[in-house]
C-alpha positions as CSV (number, residue, x, y, z in Angstrom):
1,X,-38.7,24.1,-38.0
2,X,-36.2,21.4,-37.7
3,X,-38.1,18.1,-36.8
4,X,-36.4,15.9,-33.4
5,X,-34.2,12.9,-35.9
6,X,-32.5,9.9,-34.4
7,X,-29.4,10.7,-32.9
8,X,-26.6,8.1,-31.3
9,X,-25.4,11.3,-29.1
10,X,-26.4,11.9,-25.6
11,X,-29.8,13.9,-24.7
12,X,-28.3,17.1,-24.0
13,X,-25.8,17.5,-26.5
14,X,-28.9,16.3,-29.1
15,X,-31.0,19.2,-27.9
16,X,-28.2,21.7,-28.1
17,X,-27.5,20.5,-31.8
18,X,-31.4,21.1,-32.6
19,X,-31.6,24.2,-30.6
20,X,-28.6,25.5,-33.0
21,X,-30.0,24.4,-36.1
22,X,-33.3,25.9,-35.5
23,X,-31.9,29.4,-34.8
24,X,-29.6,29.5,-37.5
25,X,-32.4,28.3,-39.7
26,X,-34.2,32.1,-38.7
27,X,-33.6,34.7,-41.5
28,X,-32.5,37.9,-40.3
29,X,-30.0,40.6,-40.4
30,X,-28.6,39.2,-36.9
31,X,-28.3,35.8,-37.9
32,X,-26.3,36.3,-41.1
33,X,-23.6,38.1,-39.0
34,X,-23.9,35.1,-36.7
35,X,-23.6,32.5,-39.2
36,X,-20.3,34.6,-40.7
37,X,-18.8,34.3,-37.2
38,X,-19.4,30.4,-36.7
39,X,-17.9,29.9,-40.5
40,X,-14.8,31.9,-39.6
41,X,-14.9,30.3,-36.1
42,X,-15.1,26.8,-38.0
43,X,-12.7,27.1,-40.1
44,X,-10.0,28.3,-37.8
45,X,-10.6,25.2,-35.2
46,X,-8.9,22.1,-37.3
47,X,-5.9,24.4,-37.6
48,X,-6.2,24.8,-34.0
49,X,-6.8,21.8,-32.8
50,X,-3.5,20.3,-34.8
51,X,-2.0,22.9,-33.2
52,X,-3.1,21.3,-29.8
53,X,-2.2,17.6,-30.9
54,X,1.4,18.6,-31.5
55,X,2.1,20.4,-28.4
56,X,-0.1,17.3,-26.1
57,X,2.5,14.4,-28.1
58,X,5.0,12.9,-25.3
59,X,7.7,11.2,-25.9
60,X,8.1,8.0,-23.5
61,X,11.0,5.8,-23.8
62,X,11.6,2.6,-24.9
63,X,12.6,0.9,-21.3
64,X,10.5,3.1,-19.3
65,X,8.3,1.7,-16.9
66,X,4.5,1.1,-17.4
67,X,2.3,1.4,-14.0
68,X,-0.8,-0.6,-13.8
69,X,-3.5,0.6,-11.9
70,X,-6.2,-1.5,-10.0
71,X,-10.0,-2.0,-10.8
72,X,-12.4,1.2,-10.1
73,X,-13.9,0.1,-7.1
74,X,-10.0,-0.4,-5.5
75,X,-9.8,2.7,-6.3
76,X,-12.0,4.8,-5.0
77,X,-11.3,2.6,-1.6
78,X,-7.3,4.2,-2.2
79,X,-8.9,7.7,-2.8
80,X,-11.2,7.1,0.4
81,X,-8.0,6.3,2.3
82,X,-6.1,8.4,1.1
83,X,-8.1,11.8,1.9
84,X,-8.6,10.3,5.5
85,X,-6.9,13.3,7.3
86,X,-7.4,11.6,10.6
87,X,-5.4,8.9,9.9
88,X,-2.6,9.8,8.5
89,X,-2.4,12.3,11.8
90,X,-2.9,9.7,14.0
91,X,-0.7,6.6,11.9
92,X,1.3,8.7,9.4
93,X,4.5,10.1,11.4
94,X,4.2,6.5,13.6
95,X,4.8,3.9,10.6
96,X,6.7,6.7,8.4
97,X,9.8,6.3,10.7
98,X,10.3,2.6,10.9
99,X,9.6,1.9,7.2
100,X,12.8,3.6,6.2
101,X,15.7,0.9,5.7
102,X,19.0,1.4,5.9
103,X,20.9,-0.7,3.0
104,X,24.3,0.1,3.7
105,X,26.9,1.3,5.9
106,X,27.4,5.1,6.4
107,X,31.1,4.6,4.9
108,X,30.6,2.9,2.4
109,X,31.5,4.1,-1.3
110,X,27.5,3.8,-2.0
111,X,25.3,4.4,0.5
112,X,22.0,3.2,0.0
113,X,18.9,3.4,2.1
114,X,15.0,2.6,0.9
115,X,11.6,4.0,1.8
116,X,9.1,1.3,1.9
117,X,5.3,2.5,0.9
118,X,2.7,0.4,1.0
119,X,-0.7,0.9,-1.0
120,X,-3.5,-1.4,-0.9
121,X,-1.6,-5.0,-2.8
122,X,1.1,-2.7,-4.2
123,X,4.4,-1.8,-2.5
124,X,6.8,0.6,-4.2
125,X,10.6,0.9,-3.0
126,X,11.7,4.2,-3.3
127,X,15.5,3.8,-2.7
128,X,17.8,6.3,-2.2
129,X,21.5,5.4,-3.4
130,X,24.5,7.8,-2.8
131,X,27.8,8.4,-4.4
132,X,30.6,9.0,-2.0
133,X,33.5,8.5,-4.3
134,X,34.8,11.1,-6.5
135,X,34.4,8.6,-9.6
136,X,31.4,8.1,-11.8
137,X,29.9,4.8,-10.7
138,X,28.7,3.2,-14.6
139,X,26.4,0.8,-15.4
140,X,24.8,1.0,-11.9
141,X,22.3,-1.9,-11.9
142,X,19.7,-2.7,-8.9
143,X,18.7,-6.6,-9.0
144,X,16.0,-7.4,-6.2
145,X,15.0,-11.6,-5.0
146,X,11.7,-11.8,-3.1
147,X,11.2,-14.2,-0.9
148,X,7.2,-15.0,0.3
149,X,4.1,-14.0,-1.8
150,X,6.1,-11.2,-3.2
151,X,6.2,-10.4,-7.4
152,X,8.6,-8.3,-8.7
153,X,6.8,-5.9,-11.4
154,X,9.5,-3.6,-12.6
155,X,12.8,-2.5,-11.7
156,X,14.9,0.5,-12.6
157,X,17.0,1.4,-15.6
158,X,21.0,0.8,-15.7
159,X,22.3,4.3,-15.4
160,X,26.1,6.1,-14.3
161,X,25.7,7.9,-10.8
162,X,28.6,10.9,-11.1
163,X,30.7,11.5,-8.2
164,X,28.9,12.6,-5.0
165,X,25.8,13.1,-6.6
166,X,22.9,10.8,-5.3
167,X,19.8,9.8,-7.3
168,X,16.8,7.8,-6.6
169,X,15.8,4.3,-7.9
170,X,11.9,3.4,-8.0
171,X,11.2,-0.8,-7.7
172,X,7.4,-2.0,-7.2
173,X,6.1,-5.0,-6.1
174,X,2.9,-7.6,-6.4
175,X,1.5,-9.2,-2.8
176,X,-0.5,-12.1,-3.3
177,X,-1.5,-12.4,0.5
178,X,-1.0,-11.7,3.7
179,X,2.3,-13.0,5.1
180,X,5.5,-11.0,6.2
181,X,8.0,-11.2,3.0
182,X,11.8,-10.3,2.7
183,X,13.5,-8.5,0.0
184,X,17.4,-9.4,-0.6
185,X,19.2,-7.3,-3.0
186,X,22.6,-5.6,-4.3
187,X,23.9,-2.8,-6.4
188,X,26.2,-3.4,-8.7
189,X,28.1,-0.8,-10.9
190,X,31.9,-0.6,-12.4
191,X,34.6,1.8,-11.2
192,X,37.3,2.2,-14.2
193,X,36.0,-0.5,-15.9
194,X,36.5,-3.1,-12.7
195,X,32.9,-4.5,-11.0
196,X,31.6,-3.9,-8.0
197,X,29.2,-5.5,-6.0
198,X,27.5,-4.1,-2.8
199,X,25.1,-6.6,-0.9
200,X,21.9,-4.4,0.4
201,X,20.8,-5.6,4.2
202,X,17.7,-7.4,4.0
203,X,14.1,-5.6,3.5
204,X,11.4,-7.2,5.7
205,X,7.3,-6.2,4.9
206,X,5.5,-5.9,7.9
207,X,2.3,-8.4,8.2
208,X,0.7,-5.3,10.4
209,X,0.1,-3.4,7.0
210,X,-2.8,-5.8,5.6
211,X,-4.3,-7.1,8.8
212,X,-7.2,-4.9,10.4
213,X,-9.9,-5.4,13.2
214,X,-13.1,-7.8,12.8
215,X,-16.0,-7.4,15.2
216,X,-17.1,-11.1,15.2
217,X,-19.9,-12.8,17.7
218,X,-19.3,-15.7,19.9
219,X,-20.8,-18.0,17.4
220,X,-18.8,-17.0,14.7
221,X,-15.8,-16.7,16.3
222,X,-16.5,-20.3,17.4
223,X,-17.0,-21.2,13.9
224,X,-14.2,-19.6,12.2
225,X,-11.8,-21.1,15.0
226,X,-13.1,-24.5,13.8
227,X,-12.6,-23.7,10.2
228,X,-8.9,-22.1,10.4
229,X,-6.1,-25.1,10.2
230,X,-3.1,-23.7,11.8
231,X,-2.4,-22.9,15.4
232,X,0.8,-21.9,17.4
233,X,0.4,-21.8,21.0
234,X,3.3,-20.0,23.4
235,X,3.3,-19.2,26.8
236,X,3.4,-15.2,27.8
237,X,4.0,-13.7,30.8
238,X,3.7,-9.9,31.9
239,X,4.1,-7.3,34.7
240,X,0.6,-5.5,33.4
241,X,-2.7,-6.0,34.9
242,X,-5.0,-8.7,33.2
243,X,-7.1,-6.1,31.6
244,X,-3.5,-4.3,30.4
245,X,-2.3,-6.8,29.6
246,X,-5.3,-8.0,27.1
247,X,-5.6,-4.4,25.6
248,X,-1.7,-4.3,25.3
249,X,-1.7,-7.7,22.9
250,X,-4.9,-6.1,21.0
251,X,-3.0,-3.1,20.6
252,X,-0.1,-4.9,18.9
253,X,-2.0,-7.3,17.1
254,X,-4.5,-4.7,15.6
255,X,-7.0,-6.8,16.8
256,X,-10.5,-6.4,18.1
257,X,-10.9,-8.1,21.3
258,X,-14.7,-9.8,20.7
259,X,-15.4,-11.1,24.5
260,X,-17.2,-9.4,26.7
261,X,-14.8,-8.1,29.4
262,X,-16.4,-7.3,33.1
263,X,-13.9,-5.4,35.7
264,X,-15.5,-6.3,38.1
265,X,-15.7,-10.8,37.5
266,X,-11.5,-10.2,36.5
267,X,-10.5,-8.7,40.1
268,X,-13.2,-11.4,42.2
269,X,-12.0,-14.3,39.7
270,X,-8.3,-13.6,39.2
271,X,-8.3,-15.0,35.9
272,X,-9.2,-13.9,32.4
273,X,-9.6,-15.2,29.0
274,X,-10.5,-12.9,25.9
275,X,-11.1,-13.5,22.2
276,X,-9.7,-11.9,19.5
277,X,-9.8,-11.0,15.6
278,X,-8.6,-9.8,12.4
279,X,-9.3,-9.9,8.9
280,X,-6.4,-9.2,5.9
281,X,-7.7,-7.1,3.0
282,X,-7.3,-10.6,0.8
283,X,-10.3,-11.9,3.5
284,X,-8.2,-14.0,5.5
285,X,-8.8,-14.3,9.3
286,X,-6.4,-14.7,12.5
287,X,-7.9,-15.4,15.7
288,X,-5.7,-14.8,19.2
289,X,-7.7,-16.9,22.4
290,X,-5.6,-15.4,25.2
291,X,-6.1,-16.8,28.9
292,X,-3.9,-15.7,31.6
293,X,-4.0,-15.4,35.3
294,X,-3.0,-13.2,37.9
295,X,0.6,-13.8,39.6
296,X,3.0,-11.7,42.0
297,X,4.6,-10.3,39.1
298,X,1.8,-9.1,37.2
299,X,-0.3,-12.1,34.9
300,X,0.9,-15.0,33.1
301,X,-0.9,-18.1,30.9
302,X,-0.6,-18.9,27.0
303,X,-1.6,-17.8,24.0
304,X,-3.2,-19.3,21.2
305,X,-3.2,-18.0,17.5
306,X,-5.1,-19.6,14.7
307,X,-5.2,-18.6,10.6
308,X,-5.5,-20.2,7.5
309,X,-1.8,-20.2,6.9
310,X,1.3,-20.9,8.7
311,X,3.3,-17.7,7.6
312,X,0.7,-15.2,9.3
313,X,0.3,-17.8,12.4
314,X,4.2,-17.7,12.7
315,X,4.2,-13.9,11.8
316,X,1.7,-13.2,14.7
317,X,3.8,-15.5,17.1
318,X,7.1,-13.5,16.4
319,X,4.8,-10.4,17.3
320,X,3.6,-11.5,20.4
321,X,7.0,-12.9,21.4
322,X,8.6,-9.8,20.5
323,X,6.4,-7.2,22.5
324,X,6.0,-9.6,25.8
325,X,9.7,-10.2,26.5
């Protein structure tokens, strides 16, 4: 019998080339009609596997666009959150709505509107640009300026848009951290050989995307308040209850509020003052310290944010401003 020889292959397959071997080694009636149907079986494979090769070849062109994916471990985190069913039932319809942009006018020659996804440190603009004209719109070019920590990777081929025909134009772009950035952008195109420039209203990312609830104790709370360098502080007012009015700001804020909240100390004391945080998926914190008190109208005091930048202290501010008017 065949004796077990160094092999660089794995285990099984190893065992399955020795098991072979061995068997066709056997002489017997059986095994010569065996070893006629592996030779005939063998020789027709390279033809098919050629076969296989030419139909598999694609053709890519020249100026398409290459997508980069991220390291294993991001992922399997984008696969985990991806299958999350609850989720996107709970969040999906909600954000869905308000991260559709409209570019331009509803008259307009070319109307153009954009679909803002975000996934993980990626967003992709999936803009939607429409020909209302009855003349081919050529050389229709889409030039994009960021302004924040936002990298353009790619943007889309020229191309000619026919009359009243609509086609979509993919952009994606790099974020670097966690602060709210703006897009500015136009189309331009020619119309009988005469240029045409449309400006595109301004495209705003939302902070909220990257920022989601820490559980922190008092102590490190405390010690991260210490660490972070920028603070805004604004005075709020509200019609809510204190409690409301607490869980209404953690709402907004996607915070976890980290102080240890008793009914019954806020209606004897009339006062309340509540910790909260957040952590970005780059690992930077914010920090809210909200203390407000009870009035006729409902509660008012101040607010106090801290982070390790001024774009996502300022970006939390506008929030807060925004959603206790």
């Amino acid at each position: 019998m065949l004796r077990a020889m160094p092999s660089k292959e794995d285990p099984d397959s190893y065992d399955a080339m020795v098991l072979a071997l061995n068997t066709l080694l056997v002489q017997s009636p059986e095994m010569a009609l065996v070893r006629e149907v592996l030779t005939a079986n063998v020789e027709r494979k390279p033809h098919s596997f050629q076969r296989q090769k030419k139909s598999e070849k694609k053709i890519e062109q020249i100026d398409d666009a290459i997508t980069f994916h991220l390291g294993a471990d991001q992922i399997d985190d984008l696969f985990s959150q991806s299958t999350d069913l609850s989720a996107f039932a709970q969040n999906g319809k909600k954000k869905d709505r308000h991260r559709v942009h409209q570019l331009t006018g509803l008259s307009d020659s070319l109307y153009a509107e954009v679909t803002v996804i975000v996934n993980q440190y990626d967003i992709t603009l999936d803009m939607l640009v429409v020909n209302q004209t009855s003349d081919t719109l050529q050389n229709l070019n889409l030039d994009l300026v960021t302004m924040g920590d936002l990298k353009l990777n790619d943007k889309p081929a020229v191309t000619n848009l026919p009359a009243h025909s609509s086609q979509h134009l993919i952009s994606s772009l790099k974020i670097t951290s966690t602060e709210t950035g703006t897009i500015f952008g136009g189309l331009f195109y020619e119309v009988q050989n005469q240029p045409v420039c449309v400006v595109l209203n301004e495209i705003h990312v939302d902070i909220m995307d990257y920022l989601q609830p820490c559980a922190l104790d008092d102590a490190t709370f405390r010690a991260k308040w210490q660490a972070l360098g920028w603070e805004i502080k604004d005075p709020v007012q509200s019609t809510n209850s204190l409690r409301d009015f607490v869980s209404q700001i953690a709402k907004n804020l996607n915070m976890e509020i980290v102080s240890n909240i008793s009914d019954q100390i806020v209606e004897s004391c009339g006062f309340l003052t509540a910790n909260m945080a957040s952590k970005s998926k780059f690992g930077e914190f914010a920090l809210v310290n909200l203390s407000v008190q009870k009035t006729q109208q409902g509660c008012s005091g101040f607010v106090r944010v801290r982070s390790q930048t001024r774009g996502i202290a300022a970006s939390l501010e506008q929030i807060i401003l925004h959603n206790t008017k």
